[in-house]
RODO-2510 file (C-alpha; in nm, 4 decimals, decimal comma):
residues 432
     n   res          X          Y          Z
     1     x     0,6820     3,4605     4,9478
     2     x     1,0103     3,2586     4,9230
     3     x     1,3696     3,3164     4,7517
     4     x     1,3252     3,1474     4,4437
     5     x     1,5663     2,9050     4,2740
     6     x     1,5096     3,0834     3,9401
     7     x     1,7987     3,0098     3,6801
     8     x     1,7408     3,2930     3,4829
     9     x     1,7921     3,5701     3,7263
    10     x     2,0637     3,3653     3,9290
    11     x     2,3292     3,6416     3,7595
    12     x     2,1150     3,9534     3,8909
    13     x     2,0911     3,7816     4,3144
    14     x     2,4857     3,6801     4,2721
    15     x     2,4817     4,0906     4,2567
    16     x     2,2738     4,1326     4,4772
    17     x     2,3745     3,8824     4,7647
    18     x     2,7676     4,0178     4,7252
    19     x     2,6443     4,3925     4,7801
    20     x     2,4289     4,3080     5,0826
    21     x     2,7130     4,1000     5,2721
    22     x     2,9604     4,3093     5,2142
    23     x     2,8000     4,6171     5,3381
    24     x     2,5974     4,4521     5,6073
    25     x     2,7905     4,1282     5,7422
    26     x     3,1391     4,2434     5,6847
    27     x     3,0811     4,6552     5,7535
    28     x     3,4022     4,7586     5,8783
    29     x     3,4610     4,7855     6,2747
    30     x     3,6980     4,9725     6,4743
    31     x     4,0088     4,8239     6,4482
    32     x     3,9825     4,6689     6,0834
    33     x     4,3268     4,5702     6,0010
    34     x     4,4278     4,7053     5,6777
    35     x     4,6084     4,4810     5,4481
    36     x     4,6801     4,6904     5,1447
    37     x     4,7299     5,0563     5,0426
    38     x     4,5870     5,1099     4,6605
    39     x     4,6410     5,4876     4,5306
    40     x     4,4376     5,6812     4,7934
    41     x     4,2469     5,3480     4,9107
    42     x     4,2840     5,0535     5,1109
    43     x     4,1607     4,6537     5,1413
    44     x     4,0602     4,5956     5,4804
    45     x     4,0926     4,3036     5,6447
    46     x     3,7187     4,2541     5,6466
    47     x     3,6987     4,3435     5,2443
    48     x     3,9095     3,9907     5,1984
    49     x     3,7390     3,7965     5,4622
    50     x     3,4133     3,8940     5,3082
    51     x     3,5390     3,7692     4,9102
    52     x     3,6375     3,4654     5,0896
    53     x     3,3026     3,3751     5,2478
    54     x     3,1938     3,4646     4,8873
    55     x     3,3790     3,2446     4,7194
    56     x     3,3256     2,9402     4,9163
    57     x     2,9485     2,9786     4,8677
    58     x     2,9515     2,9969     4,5336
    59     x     3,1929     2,7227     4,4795
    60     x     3,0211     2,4992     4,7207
    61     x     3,3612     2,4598     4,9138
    62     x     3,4100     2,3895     5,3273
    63     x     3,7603     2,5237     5,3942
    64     x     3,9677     2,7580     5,1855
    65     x     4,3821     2,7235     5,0872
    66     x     4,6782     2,9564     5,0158
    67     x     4,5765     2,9331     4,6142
    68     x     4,2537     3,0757     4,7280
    69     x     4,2834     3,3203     4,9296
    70     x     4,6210     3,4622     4,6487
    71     x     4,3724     3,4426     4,4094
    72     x     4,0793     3,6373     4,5808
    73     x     4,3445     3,8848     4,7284
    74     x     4,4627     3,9734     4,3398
    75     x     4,1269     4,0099     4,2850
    76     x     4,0318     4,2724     4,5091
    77     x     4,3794     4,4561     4,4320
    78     x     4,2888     4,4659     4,0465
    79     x     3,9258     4,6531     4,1586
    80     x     4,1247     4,8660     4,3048
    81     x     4,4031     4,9793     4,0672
    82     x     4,1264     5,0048     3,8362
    83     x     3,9046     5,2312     4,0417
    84     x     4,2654     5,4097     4,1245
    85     x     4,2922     5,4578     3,7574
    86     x     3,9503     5,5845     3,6974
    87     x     4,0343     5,8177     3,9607
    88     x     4,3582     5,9497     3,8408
    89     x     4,2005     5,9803     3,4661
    90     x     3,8781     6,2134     3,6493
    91     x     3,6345     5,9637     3,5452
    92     x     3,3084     6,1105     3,6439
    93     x     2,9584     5,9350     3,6832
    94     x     2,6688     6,1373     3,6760
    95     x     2,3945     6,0760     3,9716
    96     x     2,1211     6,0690     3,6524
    97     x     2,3083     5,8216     3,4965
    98     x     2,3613     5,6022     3,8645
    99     x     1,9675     5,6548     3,9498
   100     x     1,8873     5,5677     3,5665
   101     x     2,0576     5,2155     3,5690
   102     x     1,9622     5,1667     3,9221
   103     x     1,5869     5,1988     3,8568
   104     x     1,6444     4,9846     3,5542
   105     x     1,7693     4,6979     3,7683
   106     x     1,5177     4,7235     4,0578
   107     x     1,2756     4,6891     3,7767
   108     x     1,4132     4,3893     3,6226
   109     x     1,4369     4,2358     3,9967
   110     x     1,0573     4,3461     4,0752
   111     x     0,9422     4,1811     3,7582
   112     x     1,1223     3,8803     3,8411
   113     x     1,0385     3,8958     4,1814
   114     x     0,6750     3,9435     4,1190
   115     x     0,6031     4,2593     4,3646
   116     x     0,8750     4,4907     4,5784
   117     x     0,7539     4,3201     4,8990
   118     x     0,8963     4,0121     4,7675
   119     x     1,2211     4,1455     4,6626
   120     x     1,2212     4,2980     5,0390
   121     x     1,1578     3,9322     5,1891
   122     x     1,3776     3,7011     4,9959
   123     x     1,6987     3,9755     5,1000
   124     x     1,5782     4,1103     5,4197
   125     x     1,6410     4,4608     5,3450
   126     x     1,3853     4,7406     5,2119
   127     x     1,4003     4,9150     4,9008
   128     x     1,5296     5,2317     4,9952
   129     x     1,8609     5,0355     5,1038
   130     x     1,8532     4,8001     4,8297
   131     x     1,8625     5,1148     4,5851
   132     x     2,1345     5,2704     4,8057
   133     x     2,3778     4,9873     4,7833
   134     x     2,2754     4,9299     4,4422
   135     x     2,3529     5,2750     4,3789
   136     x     2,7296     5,2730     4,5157
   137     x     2,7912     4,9163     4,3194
   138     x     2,6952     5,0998     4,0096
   139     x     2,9259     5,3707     4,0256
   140     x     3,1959     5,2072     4,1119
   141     x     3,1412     4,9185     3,8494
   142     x     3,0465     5,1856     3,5652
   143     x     3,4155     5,3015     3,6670
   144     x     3,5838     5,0293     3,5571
   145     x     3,3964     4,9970     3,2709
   146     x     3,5248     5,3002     3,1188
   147     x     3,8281     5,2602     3,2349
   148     x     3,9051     4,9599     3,0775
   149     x     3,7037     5,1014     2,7680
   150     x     3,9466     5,3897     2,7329
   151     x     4,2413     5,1239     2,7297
   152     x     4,0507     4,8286     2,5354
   153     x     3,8149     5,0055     2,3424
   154     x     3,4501     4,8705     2,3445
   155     x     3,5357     4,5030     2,4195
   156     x     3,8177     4,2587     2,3027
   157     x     3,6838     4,0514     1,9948
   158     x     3,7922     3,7307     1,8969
   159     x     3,8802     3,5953     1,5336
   160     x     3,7877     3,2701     1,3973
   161     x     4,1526     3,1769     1,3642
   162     x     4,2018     3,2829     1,7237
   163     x     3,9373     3,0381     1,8786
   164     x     4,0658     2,7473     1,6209
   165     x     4,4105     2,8233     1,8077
   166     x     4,2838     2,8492     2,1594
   167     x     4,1441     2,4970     2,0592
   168     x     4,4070     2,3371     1,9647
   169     x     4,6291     2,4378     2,1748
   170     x     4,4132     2,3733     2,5061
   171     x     4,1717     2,0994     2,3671
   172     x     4,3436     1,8611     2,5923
   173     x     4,3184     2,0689     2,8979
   174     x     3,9062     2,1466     2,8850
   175     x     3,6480     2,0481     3,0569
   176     x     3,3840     1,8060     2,8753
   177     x     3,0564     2,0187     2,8125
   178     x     2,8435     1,8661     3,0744
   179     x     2,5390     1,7348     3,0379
   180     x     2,2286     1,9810     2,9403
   181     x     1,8346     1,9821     2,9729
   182     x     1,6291     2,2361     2,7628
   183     x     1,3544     2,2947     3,0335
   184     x     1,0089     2,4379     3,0716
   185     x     0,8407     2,4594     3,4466
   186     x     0,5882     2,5172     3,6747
   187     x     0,6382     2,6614     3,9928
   188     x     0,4192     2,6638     4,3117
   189     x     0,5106     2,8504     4,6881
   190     x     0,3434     2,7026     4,9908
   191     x     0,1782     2,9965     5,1869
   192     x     0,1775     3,0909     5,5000
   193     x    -0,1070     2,8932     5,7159
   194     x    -0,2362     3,0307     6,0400
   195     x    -0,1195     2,7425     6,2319
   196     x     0,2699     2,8713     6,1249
   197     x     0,1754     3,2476     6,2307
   198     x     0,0594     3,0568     6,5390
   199     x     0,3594     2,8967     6,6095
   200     x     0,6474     3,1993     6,5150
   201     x     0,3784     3,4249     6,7748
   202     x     0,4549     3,1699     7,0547
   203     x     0,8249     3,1650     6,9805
   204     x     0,8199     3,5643     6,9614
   205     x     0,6474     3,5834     7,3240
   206     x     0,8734     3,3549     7,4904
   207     x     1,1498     3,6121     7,3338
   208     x     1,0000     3,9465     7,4566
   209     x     0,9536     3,7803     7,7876
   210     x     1,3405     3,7194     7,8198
   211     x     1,4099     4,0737     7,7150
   212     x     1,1603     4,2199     7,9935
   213     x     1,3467     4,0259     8,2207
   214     x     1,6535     4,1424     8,1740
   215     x     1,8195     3,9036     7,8732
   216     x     2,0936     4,1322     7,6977
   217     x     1,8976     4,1927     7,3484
   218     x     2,1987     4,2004     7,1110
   219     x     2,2835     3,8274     7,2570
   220     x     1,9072     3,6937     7,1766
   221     x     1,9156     3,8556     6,8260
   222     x     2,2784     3,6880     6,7579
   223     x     2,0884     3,3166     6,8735
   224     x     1,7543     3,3228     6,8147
   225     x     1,6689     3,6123     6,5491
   226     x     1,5974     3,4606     6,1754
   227     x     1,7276     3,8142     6,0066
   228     x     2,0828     3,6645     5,9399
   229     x     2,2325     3,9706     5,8338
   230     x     2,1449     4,1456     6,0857
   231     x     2,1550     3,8526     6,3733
   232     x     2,5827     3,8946     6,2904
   233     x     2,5445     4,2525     6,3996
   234     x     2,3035     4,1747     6,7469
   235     x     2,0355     4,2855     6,5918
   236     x     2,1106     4,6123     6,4660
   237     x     1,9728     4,7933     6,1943
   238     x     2,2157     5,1006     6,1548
   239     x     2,1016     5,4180     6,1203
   240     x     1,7787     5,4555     5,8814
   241     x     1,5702     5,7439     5,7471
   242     x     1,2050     5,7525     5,7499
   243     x     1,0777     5,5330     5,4877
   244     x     1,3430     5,2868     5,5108
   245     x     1,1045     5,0132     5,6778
   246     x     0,7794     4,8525     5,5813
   247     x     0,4891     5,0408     5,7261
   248     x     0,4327     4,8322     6,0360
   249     x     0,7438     4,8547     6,1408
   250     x     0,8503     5,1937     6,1362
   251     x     0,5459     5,2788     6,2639
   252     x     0,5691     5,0848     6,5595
   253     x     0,9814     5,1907     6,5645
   254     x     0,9032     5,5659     6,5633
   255     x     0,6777     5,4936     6,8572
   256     x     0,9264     5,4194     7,0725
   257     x     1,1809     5,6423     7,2925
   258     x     1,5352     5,5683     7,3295
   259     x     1,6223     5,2297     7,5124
   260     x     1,2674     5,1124     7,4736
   261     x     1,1325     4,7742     7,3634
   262     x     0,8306     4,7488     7,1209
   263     x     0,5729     4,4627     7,2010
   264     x     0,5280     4,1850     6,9152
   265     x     0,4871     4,4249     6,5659
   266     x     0,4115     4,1740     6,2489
   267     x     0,4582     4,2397     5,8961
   268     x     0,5305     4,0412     5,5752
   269     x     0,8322     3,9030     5,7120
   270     x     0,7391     3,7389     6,0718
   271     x     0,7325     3,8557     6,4195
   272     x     0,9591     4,1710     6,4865
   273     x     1,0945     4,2726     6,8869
   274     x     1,2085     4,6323     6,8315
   275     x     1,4611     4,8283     7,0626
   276     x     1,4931     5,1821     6,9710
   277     x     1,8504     5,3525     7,0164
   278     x     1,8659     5,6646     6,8917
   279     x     1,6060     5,8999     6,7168
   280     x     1,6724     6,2271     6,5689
   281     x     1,3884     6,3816     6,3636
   282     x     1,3827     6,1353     6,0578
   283     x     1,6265     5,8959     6,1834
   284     x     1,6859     5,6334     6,3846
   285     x     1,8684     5,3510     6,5012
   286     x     1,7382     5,0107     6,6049
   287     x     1,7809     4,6629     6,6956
   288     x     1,5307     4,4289     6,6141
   289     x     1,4857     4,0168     6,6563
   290     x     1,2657     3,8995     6,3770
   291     x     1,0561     3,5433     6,3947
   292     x     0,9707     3,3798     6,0445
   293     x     0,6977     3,2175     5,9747
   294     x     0,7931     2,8377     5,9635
   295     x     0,7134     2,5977     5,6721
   296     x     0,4619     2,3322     5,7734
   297     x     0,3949     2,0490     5,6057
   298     x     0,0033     2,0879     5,5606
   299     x     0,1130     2,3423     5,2920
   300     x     0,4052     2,1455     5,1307
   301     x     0,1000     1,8945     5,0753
   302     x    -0,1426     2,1112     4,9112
   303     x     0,1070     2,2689     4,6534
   304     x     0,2145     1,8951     4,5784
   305     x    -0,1180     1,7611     4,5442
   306     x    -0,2158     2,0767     4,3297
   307     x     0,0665     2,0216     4,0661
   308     x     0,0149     1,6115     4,0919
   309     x    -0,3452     1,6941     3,9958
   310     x    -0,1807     1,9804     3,6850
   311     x     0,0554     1,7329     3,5490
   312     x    -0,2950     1,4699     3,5210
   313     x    -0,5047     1,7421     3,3578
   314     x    -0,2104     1,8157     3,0430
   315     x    -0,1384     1,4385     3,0224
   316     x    -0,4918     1,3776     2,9595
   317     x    -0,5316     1,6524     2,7546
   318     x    -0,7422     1,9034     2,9370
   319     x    -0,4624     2,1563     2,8264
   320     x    -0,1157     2,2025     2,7217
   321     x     0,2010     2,2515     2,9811
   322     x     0,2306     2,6057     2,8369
   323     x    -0,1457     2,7070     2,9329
   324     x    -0,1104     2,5480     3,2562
   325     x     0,2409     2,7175     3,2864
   326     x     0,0587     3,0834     3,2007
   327     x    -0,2565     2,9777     3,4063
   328     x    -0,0458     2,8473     3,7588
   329     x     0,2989     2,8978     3,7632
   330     x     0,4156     3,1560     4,0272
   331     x     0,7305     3,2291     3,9152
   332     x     0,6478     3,5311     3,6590
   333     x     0,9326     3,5163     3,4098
   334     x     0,8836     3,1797     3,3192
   335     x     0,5379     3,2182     3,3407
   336     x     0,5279     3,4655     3,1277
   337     x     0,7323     3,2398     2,8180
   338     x     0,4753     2,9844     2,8785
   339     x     0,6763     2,7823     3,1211
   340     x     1,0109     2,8392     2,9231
   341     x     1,3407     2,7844     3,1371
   342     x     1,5980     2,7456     2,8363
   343     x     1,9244     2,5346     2,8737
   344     x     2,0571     2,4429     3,2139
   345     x     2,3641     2,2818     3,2839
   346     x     2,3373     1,9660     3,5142
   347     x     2,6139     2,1339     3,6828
   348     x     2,3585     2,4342     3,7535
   349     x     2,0600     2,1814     3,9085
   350     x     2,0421     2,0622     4,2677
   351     x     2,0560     1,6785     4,3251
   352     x     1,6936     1,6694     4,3731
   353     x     1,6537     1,7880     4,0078
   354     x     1,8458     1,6083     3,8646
   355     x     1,6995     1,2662     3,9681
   356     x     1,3454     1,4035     3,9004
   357     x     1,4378     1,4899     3,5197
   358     x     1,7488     1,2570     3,4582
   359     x     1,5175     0,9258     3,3411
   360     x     1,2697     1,1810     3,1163
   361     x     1,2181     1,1507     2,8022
   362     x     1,1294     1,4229     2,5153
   363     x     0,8666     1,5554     2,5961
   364     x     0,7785     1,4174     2,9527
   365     x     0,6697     1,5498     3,2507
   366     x     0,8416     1,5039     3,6296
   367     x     0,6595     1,4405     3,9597
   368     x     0,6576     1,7694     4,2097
   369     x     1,0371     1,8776     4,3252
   370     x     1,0960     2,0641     4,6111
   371     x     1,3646     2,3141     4,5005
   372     x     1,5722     2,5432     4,7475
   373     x     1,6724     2,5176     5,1149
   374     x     1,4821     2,4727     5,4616
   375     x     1,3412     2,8286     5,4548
   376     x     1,3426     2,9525     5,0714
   377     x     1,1650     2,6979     4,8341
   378     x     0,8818     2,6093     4,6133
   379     x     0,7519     2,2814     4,4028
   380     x     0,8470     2,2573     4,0520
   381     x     0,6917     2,0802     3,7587
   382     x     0,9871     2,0326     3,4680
   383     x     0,8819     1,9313     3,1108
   384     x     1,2028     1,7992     2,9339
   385     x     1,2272     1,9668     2,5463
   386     x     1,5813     1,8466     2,4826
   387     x     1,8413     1,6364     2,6307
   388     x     2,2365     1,7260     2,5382
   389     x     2,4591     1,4327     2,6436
   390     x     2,7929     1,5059     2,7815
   391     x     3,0847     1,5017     2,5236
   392     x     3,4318     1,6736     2,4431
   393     x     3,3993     2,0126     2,2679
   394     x     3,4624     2,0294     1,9545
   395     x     3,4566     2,3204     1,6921
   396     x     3,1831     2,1990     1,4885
   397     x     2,9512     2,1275     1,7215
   398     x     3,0855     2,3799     2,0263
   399     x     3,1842     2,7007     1,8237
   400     x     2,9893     2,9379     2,0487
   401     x     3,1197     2,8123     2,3638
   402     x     3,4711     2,7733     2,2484
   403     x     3,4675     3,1397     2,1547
   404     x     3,3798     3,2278     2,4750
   405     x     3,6538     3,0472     2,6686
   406     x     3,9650     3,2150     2,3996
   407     x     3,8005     3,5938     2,4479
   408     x     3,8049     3,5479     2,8172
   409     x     4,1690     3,3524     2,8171
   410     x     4,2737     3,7116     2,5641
   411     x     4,0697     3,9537     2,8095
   412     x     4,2239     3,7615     3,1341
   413     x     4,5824     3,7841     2,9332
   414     x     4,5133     4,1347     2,8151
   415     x     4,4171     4,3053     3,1638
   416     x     4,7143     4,0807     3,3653
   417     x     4,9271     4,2657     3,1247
   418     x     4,7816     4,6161     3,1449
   419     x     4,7325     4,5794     3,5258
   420     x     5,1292     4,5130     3,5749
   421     x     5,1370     4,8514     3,3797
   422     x     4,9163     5,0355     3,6197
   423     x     5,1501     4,8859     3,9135
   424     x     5,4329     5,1244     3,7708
   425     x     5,2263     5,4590     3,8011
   426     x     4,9822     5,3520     4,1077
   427     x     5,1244     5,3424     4,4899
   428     x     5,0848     4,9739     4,5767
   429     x     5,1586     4,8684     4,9330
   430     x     5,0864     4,5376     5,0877
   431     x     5,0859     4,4770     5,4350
   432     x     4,9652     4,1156     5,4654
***
């Protein structure tokens, strides 16, 4: 299974992705410089760095500048007057209410996933953590929520002569609407071939070798191991209860005394080299150098050929994109709508997209794209429904998204306002 480019859920792995690095990548060490004092909390040094990393990702950036990193900082500091606030008001979250949303989302994720192991491949992390971190993101996010819903009520509206004056008084300043395709697709994964087990086995060996002969294991983890979230930390795992690992591994983990090495243990995700650290009844702590499976070609062929031979069936009218959608596609939310995508920006498709669909017309089909990076990806089908040129917003035609940009100029204006308040009644100290 692969991390799929899916546009729909992209909101939900955002989430997700800033949870995991900032409790895994950027956990704080000793000696974490702390650059501001909030109420009875701090931002650590590592907090910022890891918003940073964040932000460049997301904005497809190399190298970050003093705007940035001001902006990012005033970020963080606003979370935490906020949380500050929901502290001195004895805002209270029930566990229930935590566990409640928490399931929720896990289910959504599964669903979109297609099955928990797949959710536990594409973030390298097993439920039981996932639902941990997702738990302590919840709280702290239903905090400000009702924070800001005892000072703003239950949401800042928006008037019709409100979003007329936004527009006239920033028309000149915003961004054309870029150019949009109403989609439907097909997706197909490549699988895993014998001759790629083959291959991550022979790379695996060579690795347990080096650690029987005396090659420092955190080093080979932080070069060679394909868990990068764990590869930052030389392998290590932290400590975990019983349960927190796939099957194969924890039974092969729990095996093991204190400074011992496990022989080659596979499960869904690769190859594993395990080092025990510590075990105490339920727990333990590990270390662990993990092998993928590599992508070969031989399987980037046969999904190719499969959906060149698809898009030849619906064009001559053995069935419709939508059956073949619901018959083939692998991606189960679409799948489940028949194929249905919805609107995408071009600004929210990859280049190879884009020249697959740009020269479509209504109603046409593209050749196979390979969509996502060297490790995570899949072959997509795209039937074009609709093509929206870019052009200038305007209120007739661009109501909806007009009244979107002047409720989140009044909320932005709103909260700067209300968070200069909380400054006055909240210890603030800022040692950068």
């Amino acid at each position: 299974m692969v991390k799929f480019k899916l546009h729909s859920i992209f909101g939900v792995f955002a989430v997700l992705a800033i949870v995991f690095w900032c409790n895994l990548a950027y956990a704080q060490e000793e000696g974490d410089k702390i650059i501001a004092i909030v109420g009875n909390d701090v931002i650590l040094q590592s907090d910022l760095n890891f918003q940073l990393y964040n932000y460049l990702t997301q904005n497809n950036l190399q190298q970050i500048n003093n705007q940035i990193v001001e902006e990012v900082f005033q970020n963080l500091l606003t979370e935490k007057l906020m949380l500050a606030k929901a502290e001195q008001d004895s805002i209270y979250v029930s566990q229930d209410e935590i566990n409640k949303q928490v399931e929720g989302r896990l289910k959504e994720i599964v669903g979109q996933m297609g099955s928990e192991k797949n959710v536990e491949e594409a973030y390298g992390l097993t439920i039981p953590k996932i639902r941990k971190l997702l738990q302590e993101q919840v709280e702290r996010n239903t905090k400000i929520s009702r924070v800001k819903q005892e000072k703003f009520g239950y949401g800042i509206t928006v008037t019709r002569p409100e979003v007329v004056k936004f527009y006239n008084d920033y028309r000149d300043s915003l961004q054309p609407v870029p150019e949009t395709f109403e989609l439907s697709q097909i997706v197909r994964i490549p699988k895993i071939s014998e001759d790629a087990k083959f291959i991550a086995k022979e790379k695996a060996l060579q690795l347990l070798d080096s650690v029987k002969a005396g090659r420092d294991f955190s080093e080979l983890a932080k070069k060679y191991s394909d868990d990068s979230l764990s590869a930052i930390q030389g392998g290590g795992l932290g400590k975990a209860k019983r349960g927190s690992f796939v099957k194969e591994f924890e039974d092969a983990a729990f095996l093991l005394q204190p400074g011992e090495v496990s022989d080659i243990v596979e499960t869904e995700f690769g190859y594993h080299i395990i080092k025990l650290n510590e075990k105490s009844g339920d727990f333990i702590t590990a270390q662990h150098i993990l092998v993928k499976f590599p992508r070969l070609e031989a399987a980037d062929f046969t999904e190719i050929a499969f959906l060149k031979n698809l898009k030849s069936d619906i064009l001559s009218g053995k069935l419709t994109f939508k059956q073949a959608a619901v018959l083939n596609s692998q991606e189960p939310k679409s799948a489940a709508d028949s194929g249905y995508v919805g609107k995408l920006s071009i600004n929210n498709l990859d280049s190879l997209e884009i020249m697959a669909i740009k020269d479509l017309n209504q109603g046409e089909i593209s050749d196979p794209v390979k969509v996502g990076d060297s490790r995570y990806y899949g072959y997509y089908l795209y039937r074009l429904i609709e093509r929206f040129p870019e052009h200038k917003a305007t209120i007739e035609s661009d109501y909806v998204l007009l009244q979107q940009y002047a409720q989140r100029y009044k909320e932005q204006k709103l909260l700067s306002e209300w968070i200069d308040e909380l400054k006055k009644t909240i210890y603030v100290e800022i040692k950068l």
